[in-house]
N, C-alpha and C positions, 0 to 999 in steps of 0.2 A: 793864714796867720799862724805864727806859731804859740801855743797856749805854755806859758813858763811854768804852767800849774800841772803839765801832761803829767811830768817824772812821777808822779805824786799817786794820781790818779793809776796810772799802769804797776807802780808796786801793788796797789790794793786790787788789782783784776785778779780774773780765774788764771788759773795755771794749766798748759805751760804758757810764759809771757813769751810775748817771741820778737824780738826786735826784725822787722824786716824793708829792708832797702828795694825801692822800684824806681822805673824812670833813666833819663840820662841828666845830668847836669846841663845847665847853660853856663860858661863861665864869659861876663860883659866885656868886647870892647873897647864902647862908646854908648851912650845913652838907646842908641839903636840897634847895635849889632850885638851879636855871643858865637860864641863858638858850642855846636850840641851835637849830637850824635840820632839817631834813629832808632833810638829806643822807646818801644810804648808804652812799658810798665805794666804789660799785663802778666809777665811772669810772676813778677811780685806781689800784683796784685791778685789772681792766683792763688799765692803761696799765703797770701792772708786771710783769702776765701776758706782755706782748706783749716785754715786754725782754726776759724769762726766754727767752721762744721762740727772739728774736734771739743770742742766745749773750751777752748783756749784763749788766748785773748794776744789779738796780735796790736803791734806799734807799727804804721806806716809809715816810715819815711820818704815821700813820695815825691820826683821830679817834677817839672814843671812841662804842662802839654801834655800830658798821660791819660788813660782812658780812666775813668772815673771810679775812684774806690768802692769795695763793698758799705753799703749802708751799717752802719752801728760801730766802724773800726773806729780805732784812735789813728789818726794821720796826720803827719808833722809836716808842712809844705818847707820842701830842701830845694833850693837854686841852686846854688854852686857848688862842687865837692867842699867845700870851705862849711858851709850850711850843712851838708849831710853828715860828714866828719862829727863836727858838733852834737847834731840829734842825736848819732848811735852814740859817742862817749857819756853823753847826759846821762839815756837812757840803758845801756845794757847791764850797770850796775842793777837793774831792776828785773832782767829780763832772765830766762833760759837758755833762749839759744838768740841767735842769730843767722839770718839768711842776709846774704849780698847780693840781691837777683840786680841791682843798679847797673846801669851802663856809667859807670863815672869817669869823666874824662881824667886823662892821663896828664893832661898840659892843662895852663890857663894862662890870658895873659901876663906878661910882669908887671902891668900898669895897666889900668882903664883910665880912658879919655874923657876930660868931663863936658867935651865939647863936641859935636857930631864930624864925623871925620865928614872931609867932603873932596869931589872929584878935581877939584879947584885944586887942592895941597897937592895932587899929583901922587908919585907911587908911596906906600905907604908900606912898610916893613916889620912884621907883627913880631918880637920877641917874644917867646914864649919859657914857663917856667913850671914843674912838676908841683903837682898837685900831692895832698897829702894821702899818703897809702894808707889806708882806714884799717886795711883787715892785720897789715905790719905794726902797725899802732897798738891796734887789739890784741895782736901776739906778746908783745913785747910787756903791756901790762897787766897788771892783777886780774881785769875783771875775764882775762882767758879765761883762769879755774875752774871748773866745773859746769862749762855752759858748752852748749853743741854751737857750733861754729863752722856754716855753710858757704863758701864760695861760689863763684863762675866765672870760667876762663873762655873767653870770648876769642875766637878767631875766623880768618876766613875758610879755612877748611879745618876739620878736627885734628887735633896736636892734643894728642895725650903726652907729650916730653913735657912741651910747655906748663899743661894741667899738672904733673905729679910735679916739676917744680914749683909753683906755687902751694899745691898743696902741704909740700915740705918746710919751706921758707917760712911761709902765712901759719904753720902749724895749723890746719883746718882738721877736720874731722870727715870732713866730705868738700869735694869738690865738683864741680859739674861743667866738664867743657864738651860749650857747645859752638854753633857756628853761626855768621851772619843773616844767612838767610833764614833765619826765626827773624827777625825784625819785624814787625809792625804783623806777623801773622802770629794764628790760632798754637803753629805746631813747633815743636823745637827741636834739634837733631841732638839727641842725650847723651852723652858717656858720665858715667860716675866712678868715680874713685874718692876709695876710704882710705883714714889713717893704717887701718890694717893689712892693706894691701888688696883688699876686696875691689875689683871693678864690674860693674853691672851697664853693658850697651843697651839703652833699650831703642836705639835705632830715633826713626821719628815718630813723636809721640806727642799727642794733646798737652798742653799747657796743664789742663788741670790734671792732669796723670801724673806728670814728673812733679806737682804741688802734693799728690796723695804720696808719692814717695818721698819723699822728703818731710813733711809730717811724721808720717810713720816712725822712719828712721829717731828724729826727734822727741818722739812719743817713746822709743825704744832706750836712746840713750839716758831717759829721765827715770826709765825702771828699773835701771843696775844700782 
Protein backbone atom coordinates (compact mmCIF):
# COMPACT_ATOMS: atom_id res chain seq x y z
CA UNK A 1 0.00 0.00 0.00
CA UNK A 2 1.21 3.10 -0.69
CA UNK A 3 1.54 5.62 2.61
CA UNK A 4 0.71 9.37 1.20
CA UNK A 5 2.53 10.47 4.45
CA UNK A 6 5.97 8.76 2.77
CA UNK A 7 6.99 12.36 1.08
CA UNK A 8 6.99 13.64 4.55
CA UNK A 9 8.74 11.14 6.36
CA UNK A 10 11.86 10.79 3.70
CA UNK A 11 12.61 14.68 3.67
CA UNK A 12 13.11 14.19 7.51
CA UNK A 13 15.59 10.95 6.98
CA UNK A 14 19.44 10.76 7.18
CA UNK A 15 21.21 11.95 4.24
CA UNK A 16 21.99 11.20 1.41
CA UNK A 17 17.99 10.39 0.54
CA UNK A 18 18.23 8.36 -2.49
CA UNK A 19 15.15 7.83 -4.38
CA UNK A 20 15.62 4.38 -5.99
CA UNK A 21 13.53 2.44 -8.58
CA UNK A 22 13.46 -1.86 -8.58
CA UNK A 23 11.32 -4.41 -10.11
CA UNK A 24 9.60 -4.60 -13.65
CA UNK A 25 6.18 -3.13 -14.02
CA UNK A 26 2.91 -5.05 -14.76
CA UNK A 27 0.94 -3.08 -17.03
CA UNK A 28 -3.23 -4.89 -16.96
CA UNK A 29 -4.85 -6.33 -19.68
CA UNK A 30 -7.97 -7.57 -18.33
CA UNK A 31 -8.59 -8.35 -14.75
CA UNK A 32 -6.25 -11.46 -15.21
CA UNK A 33 -3.59 -10.85 -17.47
CA UNK A 34 -0.43 -7.88 -17.80
CA UNK A 35 2.07 -7.53 -19.69
CA UNK A 36 5.79 -7.71 -17.25
CA UNK A 37 9.24 -8.44 -18.00
CA UNK A 38 11.78 -10.67 -15.80
CA UNK A 39 13.10 -8.49 -13.64
CA UNK A 40 13.68 -9.35 -9.92
CA UNK A 41 14.65 -6.16 -8.26
CA UNK A 42 17.51 -7.27 -6.67
CA UNK A 43 19.58 -4.73 -8.31
CA UNK A 44 17.60 -2.08 -6.72
CA UNK A 45 17.24 -3.65 -3.96
CA UNK A 46 20.92 -3.88 -3.64
CA UNK A 47 21.36 -0.40 -4.34
CA UNK A 48 19.14 0.34 -1.22
CA UNK A 49 21.03 -2.30 0.89
CA UNK A 50 24.11 -0.33 0.08
CA UNK A 51 22.53 3.25 1.28
CA UNK A 52 21.35 1.59 4.49
CA UNK A 53 25.15 0.57 5.10
CA UNK A 54 26.28 4.05 4.14
CA UNK A 55 24.24 5.68 6.94
CA UNK A 56 21.74 7.05 4.06
CA UNK A 57 18.43 6.59 3.86
CA UNK A 58 17.04 5.23 0.73
CA UNK A 59 13.12 5.34 -0.92
CA UNK A 60 12.11 2.08 -2.71
CA UNK A 61 10.01 2.15 -5.35
CA UNK A 62 9.60 -1.33 -5.67
CA UNK A 63 7.67 -3.62 -8.69
CA UNK A 64 5.49 -6.10 -8.15
CA UNK A 65 6.78 -9.94 -7.59
CA UNK A 66 10.46 -8.80 -6.40
CA UNK A 67 12.57 -10.49 -4.04
CA UNK A 68 11.74 -8.83 -0.75
CA UNK A 69 13.16 -5.39 0.42
CA UNK A 70 15.88 -4.76 3.04
CA UNK A 71 14.23 -4.58 6.63
CA UNK A 72 13.98 -0.84 7.86
CA UNK A 73 13.70 0.84 4.16
CA UNK A 74 10.88 3.08 3.19
CA UNK A 75 9.24 1.24 -0.05
CA UNK A 76 6.52 2.51 -2.09
CA UNK A 77 4.68 -0.64 -3.92
CA UNK A 78 4.61 0.75 -8.01
CA UNK A 79 2.47 -1.70 -10.48
CA UNK A 80 2.56 -0.01 -13.49
CA UNK A 81 5.02 2.69 -14.97
CA UNK A 82 2.05 4.89 -14.51
CA UNK A 83 2.48 4.12 -10.50
CA UNK A 84 6.33 4.30 -10.54
CA UNK A 85 6.25 7.65 -12.59
CA UNK A 86 4.30 9.01 -9.72
CA UNK A 87 6.45 7.74 -6.69
CA UNK A 88 9.82 9.23 -8.11
CA UNK A 89 7.98 12.80 -9.17
CA UNK A 90 6.24 12.78 -5.41
CA UNK A 91 9.39 11.90 -4.08
CA UNK A 92 12.65 13.19 -5.54
CA UNK A 93 11.79 16.73 -4.74
CA UNK A 94 13.11 15.19 -1.29
CA UNK A 95 15.78 13.14 -2.37
CA UNK A 96 19.72 13.48 -3.60
CA UNK A 97 20.04 11.34 -6.19
CA UNK A 98 18.28 8.92 -7.99
CA UNK A 99 18.98 5.46 -9.14
CA UNK A 100 16.55 3.77 -12.00
CA UNK A 101 17.84 0.21 -11.51
CA UNK A 102 13.67 -0.65 -12.67
CA UNK A 103 12.86 -2.69 -15.64
CA UNK A 104 9.92 -0.37 -16.80
CA UNK A 105 8.09 -1.48 -19.53
CA UNK A 106 8.37 0.55 -22.69
CA UNK A 107 4.48 -0.12 -23.87
CA UNK A 108 1.16 -0.65 -21.89
CA UNK A 109 -2.05 -1.37 -23.11
CA UNK A 110 -4.18 1.59 -24.79
CA UNK A 111 -7.23 0.27 -22.80
CA UNK A 112 -7.76 -2.58 -20.08
CA UNK A 113 -10.72 -4.84 -20.40
CA UNK A 114 -12.99 -4.86 -17.58
CA UNK A 115 -14.03 -8.11 -18.56
CA UNK A 116 -11.78 -11.37 -18.71
CA UNK A 117 -10.84 -11.86 -22.13
CA UNK A 118 -11.89 -15.33 -23.08
CA UNK A 119 -10.96 -18.21 -25.85
CA UNK A 120 -14.64 -17.99 -26.88
CA UNK A 121 -14.07 -13.97 -28.56
CA UNK A 122 -11.65 -15.71 -30.54
CA UNK A 123 -8.25 -13.72 -31.89
CA UNK A 124 -7.76 -10.81 -29.83
CA UNK A 125 -5.38 -7.91 -31.02
CA UNK A 126 -3.55 -6.04 -28.31
CA UNK A 127 -2.93 -2.30 -29.16
CA UNK A 128 -0.32 -0.93 -27.45
CA UNK A 129 0.78 2.73 -26.31
CA UNK A 130 4.21 4.25 -24.73
CA UNK A 131 4.48 4.44 -21.41
CA UNK A 132 5.83 7.56 -19.78
CA UNK A 133 9.82 8.20 -19.88
CA UNK A 134 10.54 8.94 -16.01
CA UNK A 135 14.23 9.69 -16.34
CA UNK A 136 13.09 12.38 -19.72
CA UNK A 137 10.52 13.73 -17.44
CA UNK A 138 13.14 14.15 -14.77
CA UNK A 139 15.53 15.87 -17.24
CA UNK A 140 13.27 18.19 -18.53
CA UNK A 141 12.22 19.52 -14.92
CA UNK A 142 13.56 21.48 -12.07
CA UNK A 143 13.99 18.78 -9.69
CA UNK A 144 17.21 17.69 -12.09
CA UNK A 145 19.29 20.50 -10.24
CA UNK A 146 21.69 19.40 -8.03
CA UNK A 147 20.79 15.79 -7.53
CA UNK A 148 23.00 12.66 -8.87
CA UNK A 149 20.87 10.89 -11.41
CA UNK A 150 21.62 7.20 -12.17
CA UNK A 151 20.22 5.15 -15.22
CA UNK A 152 20.27 1.60 -16.83
CA UNK A 153 20.40 0.66 -20.37
CA UNK A 154 19.20 -2.65 -20.79
CA UNK A 155 19.87 -4.86 -23.81
CA UNK A 156 20.65 -8.06 -25.24
CA UNK A 157 24.07 -7.80 -25.77
CA UNK A 158 26.10 -4.71 -24.47
CA UNK A 159 25.50 -1.33 -26.61
CA UNK A 160 27.43 1.32 -25.33
CA UNK A 161 25.94 3.67 -28.58
CA UNK A 162 22.70 3.00 -27.16
CA UNK A 163 23.96 3.69 -23.39
CA UNK A 164 25.86 7.08 -24.17
CA UNK A 165 22.68 8.09 -25.93
CA UNK A 166 20.60 7.90 -23.40
CA UNK A 167 22.85 9.09 -21.10
CA UNK A 168 22.95 12.38 -23.34
CA UNK A 169 19.34 12.80 -23.94
CA UNK A 170 18.25 11.70 -20.20
CA UNK A 171 21.03 14.20 -19.17
CA UNK A 172 22.26 11.36 -16.52
CA UNK A 173 25.37 11.59 -14.59
CA UNK A 174 26.05 7.96 -14.85
CA UNK A 175 24.66 5.36 -16.76
CA UNK A 176 25.11 1.61 -16.58
CA UNK A 177 24.44 -0.69 -19.57
CA UNK A 178 24.04 -3.86 -18.94
CA UNK A 179 22.72 -6.95 -20.46
CA UNK A 180 19.69 -9.54 -20.10
CA UNK A 181 21.22 -12.28 -18.74
CA UNK A 182 21.53 -10.61 -15.22
CA UNK A 183 17.92 -11.30 -14.92
CA UNK A 184 16.64 -13.15 -12.10
CA UNK A 185 20.68 -13.76 -11.02
CA UNK A 186 23.17 -12.71 -8.33
CA UNK A 187 25.56 -11.10 -11.05
CA UNK A 188 25.36 -8.27 -13.79
CA UNK A 189 27.51 -7.66 -16.94
CA UNK A 190 28.60 -3.84 -15.97
CA UNK A 191 29.68 -0.94 -18.33
CA UNK A 192 29.42 2.52 -16.91
CA UNK A 193 29.51 5.69 -18.32
CA UNK A 194 29.68 9.33 -16.83
CA UNK A 195 28.62 12.80 -17.81
CA UNK A 196 32.40 13.39 -18.18
CA UNK A 197 33.13 11.07 -20.40
CA UNK A 198 34.76 8.63 -17.95
CA UNK A 199 33.77 4.88 -18.61
CA UNK A 200 34.63 2.11 -16.20
CA UNK A 201 33.89 -2.03 -17.66
CA UNK A 202 33.88 -3.79 -14.58
CA UNK A 203 33.10 -6.96 -16.65
CA UNK A 204 30.62 -9.32 -14.43
CA UNK A 205 30.38 -8.46 -11.16
CA UNK A 206 28.14 -9.17 -7.86
CA UNK A 207 25.07 -7.09 -7.66
CA UNK A 208 26.20 -5.86 -4.45
CA UNK A 209 29.59 -4.50 -6.09
CA UNK A 210 28.17 -2.49 -8.77
CA UNK A 211 25.58 -1.16 -5.47
CA UNK A 212 29.03 -0.29 -3.65
CA UNK A 213 29.96 1.60 -6.78
CA UNK A 214 27.39 3.64 -7.37
CA UNK A 215 26.96 4.69 -3.62
CA UNK A 216 30.30 5.81 -3.79
CA UNK A 217 29.97 7.63 -6.93
CA UNK A 218 26.79 9.39 -5.05
CA UNK A 219 28.59 9.86 -1.85
CA UNK A 220 31.31 11.62 -4.04
CA UNK A 221 28.91 13.78 -6.05
CA UNK A 222 27.39 15.16 -2.68
CA UNK A 223 31.05 16.32 -1.49
CA UNK A 224 31.86 18.88 -4.44
Amino acid sequence: MRDSNLAGNFADASRPRVVVTAGPTAEDIDPVRYLTNRSSGRMGIAVAEEVMAAGGTPLLVLGPGTAAPPAGAMVVQARSAENMRDAVVKNLPCADALVMAAAVADYTPAGTLREKLRKKDGDFFLRLRRTPDILLEVAASGFRQGRFICGFSLDVAQNRGEALRKLREKDLDMIVSNTTDSFGTGEIRALLLFRDGEALDLGVVAKEALARVIVDRIRRFGAT
